[in-house]
N, C-alpha and C positions, 0 to 999 in steps of 0.2 A: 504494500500500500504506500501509497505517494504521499509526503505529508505536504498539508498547501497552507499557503498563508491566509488568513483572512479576509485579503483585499481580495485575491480569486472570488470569494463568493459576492463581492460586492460590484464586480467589475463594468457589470451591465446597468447601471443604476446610474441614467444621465446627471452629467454634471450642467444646469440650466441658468449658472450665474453666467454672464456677458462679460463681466470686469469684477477687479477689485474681487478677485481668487488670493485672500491672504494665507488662508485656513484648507488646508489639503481637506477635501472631501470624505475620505475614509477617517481620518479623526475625528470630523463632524460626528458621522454616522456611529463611530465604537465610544466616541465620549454618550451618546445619546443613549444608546442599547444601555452600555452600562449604569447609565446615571439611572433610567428605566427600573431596572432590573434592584439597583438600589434605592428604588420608591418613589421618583423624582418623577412630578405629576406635569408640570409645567416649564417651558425654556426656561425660565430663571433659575428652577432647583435645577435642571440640570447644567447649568452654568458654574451655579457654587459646589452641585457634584464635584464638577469638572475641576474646578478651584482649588478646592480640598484635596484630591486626589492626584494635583499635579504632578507630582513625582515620581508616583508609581505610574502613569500615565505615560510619560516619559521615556520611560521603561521600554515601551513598545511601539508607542505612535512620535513621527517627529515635531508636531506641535511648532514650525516655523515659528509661530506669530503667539501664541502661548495658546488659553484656553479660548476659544469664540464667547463672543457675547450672548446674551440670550434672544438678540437682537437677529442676531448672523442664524442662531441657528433656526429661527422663525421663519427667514426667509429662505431659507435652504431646505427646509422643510415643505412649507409652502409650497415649491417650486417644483417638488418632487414629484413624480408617478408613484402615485402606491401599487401599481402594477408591476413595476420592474424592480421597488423592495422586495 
């Protein structure tokens, strides 16, 4: 068995910002799952998820520009096909 990275399963999942691409799209998406998964109901708690858990975050995503706003990820979200999640 092949092991894959995470991004493989994401790969298909248009990226629909025009500009102003600070925040790699796959960190978007694993800060969000995970913040999720750890209760976070709303962009903002997954924002201070995100916040909090910078470092182990770190870890595995490269976080260019540090955590998205809750802002960023409203509109990335927004933006999204839930078809191709």
């Amino acid at each position: 068995m092949t092991k894959k990275s995470i991004e493989h399963f994401f790969k298909r999942i248009g990226d629909h910002r025009h500009h102003n691409k600070l925040h790699k799209l796959i960190d978007v998406i694993i800060i969000a799952i995970c913040g999720v998964i750890a209760g976070a109901d709303t962009y903002e708690q997954i924002e201070n998820f995100g916040k909090k858990r910078k470092k182990w975050l770190s870890r595995f995503l490269e976080l260019p520009h540090g955590i998205p706003s809750h802002d960023t990820f409203g509109r990335i979200f927004e933006r999204m096909n839930p078809n191709e999640f």
